[in-house]
N, C-alpha and C positions, 0 to 999 in steps of 0.2 A: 486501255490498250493491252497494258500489261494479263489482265484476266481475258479478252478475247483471243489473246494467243495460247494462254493455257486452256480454257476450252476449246478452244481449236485442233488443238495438240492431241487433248483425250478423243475427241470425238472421231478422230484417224487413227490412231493408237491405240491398241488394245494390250492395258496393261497386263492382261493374263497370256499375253503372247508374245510380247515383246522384252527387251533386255534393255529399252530404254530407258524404261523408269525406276525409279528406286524401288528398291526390298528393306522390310521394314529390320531394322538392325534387331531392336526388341526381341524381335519374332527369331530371328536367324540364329541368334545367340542363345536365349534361353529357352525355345521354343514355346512363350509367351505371346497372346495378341494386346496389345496395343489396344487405342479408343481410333484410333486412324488405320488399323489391319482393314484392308476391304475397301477404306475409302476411293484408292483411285479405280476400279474393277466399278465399283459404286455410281461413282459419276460416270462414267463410259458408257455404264449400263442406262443411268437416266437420261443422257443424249440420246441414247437411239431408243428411246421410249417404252423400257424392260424394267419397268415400276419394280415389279417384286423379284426378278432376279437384283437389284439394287438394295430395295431392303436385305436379300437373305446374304450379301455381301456386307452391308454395313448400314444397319437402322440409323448411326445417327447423322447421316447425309438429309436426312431429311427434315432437323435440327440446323445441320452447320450450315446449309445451302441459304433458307432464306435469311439467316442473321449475315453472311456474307453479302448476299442481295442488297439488305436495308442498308448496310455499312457502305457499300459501293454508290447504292441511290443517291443516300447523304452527300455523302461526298461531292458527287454529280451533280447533285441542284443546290449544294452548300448548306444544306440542314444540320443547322450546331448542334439541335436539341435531342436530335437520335442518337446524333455522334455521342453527347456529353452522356445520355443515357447508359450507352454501351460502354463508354470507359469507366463510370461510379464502379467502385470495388467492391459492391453489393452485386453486382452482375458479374463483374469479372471474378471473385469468389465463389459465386454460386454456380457459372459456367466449370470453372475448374474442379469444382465437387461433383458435379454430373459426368465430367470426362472420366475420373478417376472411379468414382460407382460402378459406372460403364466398364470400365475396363478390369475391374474384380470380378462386377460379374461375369463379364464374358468367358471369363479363363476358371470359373468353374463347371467340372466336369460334367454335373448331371441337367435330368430335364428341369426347367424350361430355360435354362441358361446357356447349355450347348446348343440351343438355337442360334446364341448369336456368334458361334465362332464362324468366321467368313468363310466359303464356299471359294474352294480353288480349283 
């Protein structure tokens, strides 16, 4: 319930125009991007069916989206063995070294890394 409210929410909300949704602190402060800069522009964009202004906002929604999918399915029809899958610390290590990659890369300056700072 709780996730059909929040995409409900973005898909009327346009977080590049509104003041209802958070701004990322990271960002505000040291004018760094974050692994989540773009994300909520991100999902907005892929509710209303704007693939690649999505990616050019934040590539790894296309990552975080279906692992939140599988984790919600699970849940939904009771499948232990994704759940237990997703929590072994071999995953959850490995997810937080792809965030953290991601997010050095982003924040340097030249090509093809300035590709990923998000589009505001």
């Amino acid at each position: 319930m709780v996730a059909f409210a929040i995409t409900a929410f973005y898909f009327v909300v346009n977080p590049s125009k509104s003041h209802f949704t958070p701004a990322c602190i990271l960002h505000k402060t040291t004018g760094l991007y974050c692994f989540g800069c773009g994300g909520q522009r991100a999902f907005h964009s892929l509710l209303h069916g704007r693939f690649s202004e999505a990616l050019q906002n934040n590539i790894l929604i296309y990552l975080i989206l279906p692992i939140i999918t599988i984790i919600l399915t699970a849940e939904i029809i009771n499948q232990k063995k994704a759940i237990e899958f997703i929590q072994k610390p071999v995953f959850m290590w490995g997810f937080i070294f792809l965030l953290l990659v991601f997010m050095i890369l982003r924040n340097l300056p030249f090509y093809p890394f300035n590709l990923m700072i998000p589009n505001n």
